[in-house]
C-alpha positions as CSV (number, residue, x, y, z in Angstrom):
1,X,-15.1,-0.3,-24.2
2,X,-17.7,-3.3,-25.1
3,X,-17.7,-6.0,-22.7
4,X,-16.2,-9.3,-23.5
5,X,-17.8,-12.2,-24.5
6,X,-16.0,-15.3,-23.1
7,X,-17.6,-18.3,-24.9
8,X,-16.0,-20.9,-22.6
9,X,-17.9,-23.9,-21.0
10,X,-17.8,-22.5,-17.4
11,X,-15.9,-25.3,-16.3
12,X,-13.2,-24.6,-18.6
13,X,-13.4,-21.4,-17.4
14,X,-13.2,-22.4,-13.4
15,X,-10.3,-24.4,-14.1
16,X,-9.0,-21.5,-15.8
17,X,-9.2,-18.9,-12.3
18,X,-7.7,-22.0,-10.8
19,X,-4.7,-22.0,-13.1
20,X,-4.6,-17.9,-12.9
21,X,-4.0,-18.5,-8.7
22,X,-0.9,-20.7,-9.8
23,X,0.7,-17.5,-11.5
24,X,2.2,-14.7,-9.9
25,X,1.3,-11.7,-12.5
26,X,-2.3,-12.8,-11.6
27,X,-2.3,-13.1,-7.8
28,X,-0.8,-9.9,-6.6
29,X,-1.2,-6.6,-8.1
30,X,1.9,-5.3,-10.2
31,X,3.0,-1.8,-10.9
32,X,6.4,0.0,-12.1
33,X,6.6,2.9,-9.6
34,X,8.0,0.5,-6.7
35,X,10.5,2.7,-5.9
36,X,8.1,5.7,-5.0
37,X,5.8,3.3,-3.2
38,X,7.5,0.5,-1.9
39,X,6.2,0.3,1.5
40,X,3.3,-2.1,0.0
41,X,5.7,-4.7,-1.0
42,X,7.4,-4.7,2.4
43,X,5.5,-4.2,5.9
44,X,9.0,-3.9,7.7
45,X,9.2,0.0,5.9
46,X,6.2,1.3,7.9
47,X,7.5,4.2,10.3
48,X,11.5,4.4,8.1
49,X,11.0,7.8,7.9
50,X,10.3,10.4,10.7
51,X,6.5,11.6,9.1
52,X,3.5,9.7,8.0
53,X,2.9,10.0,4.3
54,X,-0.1,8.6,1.7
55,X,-0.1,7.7,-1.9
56,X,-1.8,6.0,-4.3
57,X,-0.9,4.1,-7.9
58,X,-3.5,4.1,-10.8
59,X,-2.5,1.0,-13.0
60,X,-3.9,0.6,-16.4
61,X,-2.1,-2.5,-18.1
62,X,-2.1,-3.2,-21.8
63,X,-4.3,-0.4,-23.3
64,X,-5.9,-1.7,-26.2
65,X,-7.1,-5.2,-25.0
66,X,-10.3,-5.6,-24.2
67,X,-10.8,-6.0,-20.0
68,X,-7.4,-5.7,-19.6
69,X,-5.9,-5.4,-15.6
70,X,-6.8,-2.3,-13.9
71,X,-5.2,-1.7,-10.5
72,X,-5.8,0.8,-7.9
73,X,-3.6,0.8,-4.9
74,X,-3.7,3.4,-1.6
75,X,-1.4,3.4,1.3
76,X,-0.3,5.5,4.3
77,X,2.3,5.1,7.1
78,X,4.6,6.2,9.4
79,X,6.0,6.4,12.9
80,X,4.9,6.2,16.2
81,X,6.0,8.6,18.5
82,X,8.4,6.2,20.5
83,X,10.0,6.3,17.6
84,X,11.2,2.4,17.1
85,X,8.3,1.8,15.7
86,X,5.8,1.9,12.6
87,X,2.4,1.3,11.3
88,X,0.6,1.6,8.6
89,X,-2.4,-0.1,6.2
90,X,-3.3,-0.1,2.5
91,X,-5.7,-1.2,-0.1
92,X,-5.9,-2.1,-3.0
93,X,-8.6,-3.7,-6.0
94,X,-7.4,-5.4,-9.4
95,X,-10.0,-6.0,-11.9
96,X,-9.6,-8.5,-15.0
97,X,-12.6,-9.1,-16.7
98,X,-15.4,-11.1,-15.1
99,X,-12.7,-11.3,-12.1
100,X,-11.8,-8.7,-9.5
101,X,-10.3,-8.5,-6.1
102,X,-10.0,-6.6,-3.1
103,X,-7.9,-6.3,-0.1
104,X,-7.6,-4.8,3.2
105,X,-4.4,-4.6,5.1
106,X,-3.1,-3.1,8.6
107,X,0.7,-3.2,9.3
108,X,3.3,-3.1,12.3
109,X,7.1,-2.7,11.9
110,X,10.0,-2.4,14.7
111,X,13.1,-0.7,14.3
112,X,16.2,-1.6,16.0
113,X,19.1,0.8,15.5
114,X,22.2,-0.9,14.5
115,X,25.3,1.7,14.9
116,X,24.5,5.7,14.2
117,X,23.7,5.0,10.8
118,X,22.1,1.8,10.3
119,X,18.6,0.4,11.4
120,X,17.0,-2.9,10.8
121,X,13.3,-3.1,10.6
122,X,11.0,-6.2,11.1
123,X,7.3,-6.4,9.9
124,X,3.9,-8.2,9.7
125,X,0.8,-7.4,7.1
126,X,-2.6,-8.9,8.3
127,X,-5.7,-8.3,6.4
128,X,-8.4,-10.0,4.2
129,X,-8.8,-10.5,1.0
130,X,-12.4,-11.3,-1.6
131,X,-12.0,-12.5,-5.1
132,X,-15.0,-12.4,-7.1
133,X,-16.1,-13.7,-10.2
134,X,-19.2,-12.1,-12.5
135,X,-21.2,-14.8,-14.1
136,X,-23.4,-12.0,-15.9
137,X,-20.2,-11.7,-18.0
138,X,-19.5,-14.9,-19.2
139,X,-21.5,-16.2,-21.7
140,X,-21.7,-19.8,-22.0
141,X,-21.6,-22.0,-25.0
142,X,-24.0,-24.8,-23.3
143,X,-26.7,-22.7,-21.7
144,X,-28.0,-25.3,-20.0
145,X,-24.9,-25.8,-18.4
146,X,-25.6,-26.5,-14.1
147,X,-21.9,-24.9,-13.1
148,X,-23.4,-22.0,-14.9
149,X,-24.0,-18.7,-13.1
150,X,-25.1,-15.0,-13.5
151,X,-24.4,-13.8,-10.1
152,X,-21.6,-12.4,-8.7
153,X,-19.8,-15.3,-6.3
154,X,-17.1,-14.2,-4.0
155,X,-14.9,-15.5,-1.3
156,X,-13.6,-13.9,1.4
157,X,-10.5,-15.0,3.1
158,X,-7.8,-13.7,5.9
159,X,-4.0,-13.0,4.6
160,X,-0.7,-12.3,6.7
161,X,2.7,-11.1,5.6
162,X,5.9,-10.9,6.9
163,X,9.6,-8.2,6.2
164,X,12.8,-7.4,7.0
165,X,14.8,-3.8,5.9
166,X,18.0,-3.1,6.6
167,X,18.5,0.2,5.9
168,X,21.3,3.8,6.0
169,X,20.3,7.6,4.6
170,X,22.1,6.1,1.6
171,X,21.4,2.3,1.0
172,X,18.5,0.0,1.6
173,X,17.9,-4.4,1.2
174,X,14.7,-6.0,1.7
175,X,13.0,-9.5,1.8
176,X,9.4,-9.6,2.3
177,X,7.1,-13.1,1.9
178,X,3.2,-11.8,1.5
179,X,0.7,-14.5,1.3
180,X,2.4,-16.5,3.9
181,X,-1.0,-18.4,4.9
182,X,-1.2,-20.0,1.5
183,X,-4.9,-20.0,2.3
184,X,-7.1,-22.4,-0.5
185,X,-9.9,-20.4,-2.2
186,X,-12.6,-22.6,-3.4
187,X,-14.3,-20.9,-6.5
188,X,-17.9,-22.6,-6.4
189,X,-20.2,-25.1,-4.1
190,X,-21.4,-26.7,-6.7
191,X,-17.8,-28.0,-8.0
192,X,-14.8,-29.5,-6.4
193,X,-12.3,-26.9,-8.1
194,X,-9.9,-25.3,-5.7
195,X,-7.0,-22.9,-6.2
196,X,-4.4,-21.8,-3.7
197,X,-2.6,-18.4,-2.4
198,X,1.0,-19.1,-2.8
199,X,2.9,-17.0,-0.7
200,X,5.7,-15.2,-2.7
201,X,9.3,-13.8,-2.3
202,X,10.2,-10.4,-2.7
203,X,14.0,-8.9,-2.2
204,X,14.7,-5.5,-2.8
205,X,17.8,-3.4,-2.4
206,X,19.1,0.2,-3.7
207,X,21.7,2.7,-3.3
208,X,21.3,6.5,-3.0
209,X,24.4,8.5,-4.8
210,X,25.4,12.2,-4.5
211,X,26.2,13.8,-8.0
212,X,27.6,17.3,-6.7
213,X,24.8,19.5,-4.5
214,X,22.0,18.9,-6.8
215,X,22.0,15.3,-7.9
216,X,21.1,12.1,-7.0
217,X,21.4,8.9,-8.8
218,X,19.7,5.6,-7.4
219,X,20.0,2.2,-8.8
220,X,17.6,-0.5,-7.5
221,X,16.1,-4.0,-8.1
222,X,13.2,-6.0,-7.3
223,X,13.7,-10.2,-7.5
224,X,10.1,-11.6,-7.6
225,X,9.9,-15.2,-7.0
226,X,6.7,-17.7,-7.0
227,X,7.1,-21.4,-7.2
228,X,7.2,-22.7,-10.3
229,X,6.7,-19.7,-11.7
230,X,10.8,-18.5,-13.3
231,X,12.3,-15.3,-11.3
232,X,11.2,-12.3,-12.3
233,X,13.6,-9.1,-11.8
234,X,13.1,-5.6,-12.2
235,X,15.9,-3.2,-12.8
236,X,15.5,0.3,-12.2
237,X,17.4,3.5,-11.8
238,X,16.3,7.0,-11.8
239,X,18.3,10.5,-11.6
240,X,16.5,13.4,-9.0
241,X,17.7,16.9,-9.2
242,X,17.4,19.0,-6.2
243,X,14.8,16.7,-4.4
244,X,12.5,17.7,-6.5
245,X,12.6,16.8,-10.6
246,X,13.4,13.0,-11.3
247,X,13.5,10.6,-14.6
248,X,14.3,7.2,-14.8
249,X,14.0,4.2,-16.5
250,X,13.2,-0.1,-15.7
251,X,13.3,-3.3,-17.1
252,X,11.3,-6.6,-16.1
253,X,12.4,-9.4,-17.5
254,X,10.2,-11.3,-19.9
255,X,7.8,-8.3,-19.4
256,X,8.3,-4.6,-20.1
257,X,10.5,-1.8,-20.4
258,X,9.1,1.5,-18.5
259,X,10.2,5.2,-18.6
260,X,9.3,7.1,-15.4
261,X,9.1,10.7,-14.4
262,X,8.0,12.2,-11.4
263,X,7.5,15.8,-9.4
264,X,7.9,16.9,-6.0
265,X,6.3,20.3,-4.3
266,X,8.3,21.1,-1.8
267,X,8.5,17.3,-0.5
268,X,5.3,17.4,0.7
269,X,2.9,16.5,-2.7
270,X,4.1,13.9,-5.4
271,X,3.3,13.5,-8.5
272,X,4.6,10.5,-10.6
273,X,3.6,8.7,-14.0
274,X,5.4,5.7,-15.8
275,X,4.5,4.3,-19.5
276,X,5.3,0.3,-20.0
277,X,6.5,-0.9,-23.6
278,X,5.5,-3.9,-23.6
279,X,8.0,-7.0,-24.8
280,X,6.3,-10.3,-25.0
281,X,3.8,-11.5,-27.1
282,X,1.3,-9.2,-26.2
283,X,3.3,-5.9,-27.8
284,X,1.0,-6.4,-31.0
285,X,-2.1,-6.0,-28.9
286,X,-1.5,-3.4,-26.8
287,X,-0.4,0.3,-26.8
288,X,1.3,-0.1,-23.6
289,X,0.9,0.6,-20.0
290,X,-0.2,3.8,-18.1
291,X,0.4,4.5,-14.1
292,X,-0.3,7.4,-12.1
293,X,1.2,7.9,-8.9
294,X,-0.5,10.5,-6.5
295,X,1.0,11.3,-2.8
296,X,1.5,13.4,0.1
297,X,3.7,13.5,2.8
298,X,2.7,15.1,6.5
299,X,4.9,17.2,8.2
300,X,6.7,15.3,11.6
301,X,5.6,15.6,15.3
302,X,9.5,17.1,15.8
303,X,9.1,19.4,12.5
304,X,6.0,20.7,14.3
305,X,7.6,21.5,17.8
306,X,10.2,22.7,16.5
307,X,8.3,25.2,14.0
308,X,6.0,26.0,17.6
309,X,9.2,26.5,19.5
310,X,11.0,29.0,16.6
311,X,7.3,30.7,16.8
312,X,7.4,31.4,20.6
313,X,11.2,32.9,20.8
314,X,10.4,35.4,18.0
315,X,7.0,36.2,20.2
């Protein structure tokens, strides 16, 4: 892929990062396989499930368009063995053109059990966070310019998070807020520009149905909300056969359309890949959307003593 030339007076340009901060597609990474790894969009999940697991999403958005977003996201949690509670951590880069980012994030979650069913889960994200911008690919109009730069310039900044999840075996609700700091980022000493981290809002909710002793139906959504930016929802469903095999299908609004399909090896290796149609504008620019989702789940600290314990009586 050649590298693009953005012919821009830098301080055009500036103001445009600053603009990019308002807006939520270009703050935090996006991807369509939420359901598979949703823990990143909600620190309460750490440590919902009773063995530590890792996966990772590959993100390539808009195929086609030159320096188009690339995102790479991994992630691993799980619980502690007092059981209540959860941690966990992930990372992740997004890079769009001469701009990239990269973050860093550790994660604590307590569970409070409601009845015998039903838990409710409380968590905080803390982590950094450097955005960088690559002045050796922007290529001024006014090469005299003094905002002009070839270097790489970066800023480095801390970033919290905070989630609730109320959760059964069969349905789950969420509300997460990450960027809760609204830290300020400014892009360069020598100008007065500014941009800010607004935090967002995230709710999330889903329902697990049995279809006879091999099927599984769940519906989900994901409301996305950044001020002033109009709510965003995603509307998914997929169909899973024997805990092993699923399909399934999503809509963002004023976005996409994405058809997903997935593997599992004996629930402990996923495998998972999505393909966005695009909607908007952009449809005649792009052939679409790719992500690959890779992951692997350990085995518990009761699955283990339990397999030591079977071991020893047939000793």
């Amino acid at each position: 892929m050649k590298k693009m030339v953005y012919k821009i007076p830098v301080f055009v340009f500036a103001w445009l990062i600053v603009l990019s901060f308002e807006a939520e597609a270009q703050q935090l990474p996006q991807y369509s396989q939420y359901l598979i790894n949703d823990y990143v969009l909600n620190p309460a999940i750490a440590g919902n499930k009773s063995y530590f697991e890792t996966k990772s999403n590959h993100r390539f958005q808009w195929v086609g368009i030159t320096d188009a977003p690339r995102t790479f996201i991994l992630s691993m949690h799980g619980p502690l063995k007092t059981e209540n509670m959860g941690v966990g951590g992930y990372l992740f880069t997004d890079v769009t053109g001469p701009t990239s980012r990269f973050g860093v994030y550790g994660s604590y979650a307590y569970h409070i059990q409601l009845n015998e069913t039903m838990k409710l889960s409380m968590g905080l994200f803390g982590g950094i966070m450097q955005y960088n911008i690559d002045g050796s690919k922007i290529t001024l109009v006014d090469k005299t310019d003094p905002l002009g730069s070839t270097g790489i310039e970066s800023i480095l900044i801390p970033d919290a998070g905070f989630g609730l999840y109320w959760y059964t075996e069969d349905y789950y609700l969420g509300a997460s807020i990450p960027q809760l700091l609204q830290n300020k980022l400014k892009l360069s000493d020598t100008t007065n520009l500014t941009g800010k981290l607004n935090s967002h809002y995230y709710v999330m909710g889903g329902y697990i149905f049995k279809a006879g002793s091999d099927f599984e139906i769940e519906p989900s959504f994901l409301m996305k909300m950044v001020i002033p930016v109009p709510v965003q929802f995603d509307i998914s469903g997929k169909v899973i056969y024997q805990k092993m095999v699923w399909v399934g299908a999503s809509y963002r609004t004023f976005d996409s359309m994405s058809a997903l399909v997935g593997y599992s090896f004996e629930e402990k290796i996923f495998f998972g890949y999505s393909y966005d149609f695009t909607l908007s504008d952009l449809k005649n620019y792009n052939s679409g959307t790719h992500e690959v989702m890779l992951g692997v789940r350990f085995a518990s600290s009761k699955k283990k003593q339990i397999e030591k314990t079977d071991e020893a009586l047939f000793e």
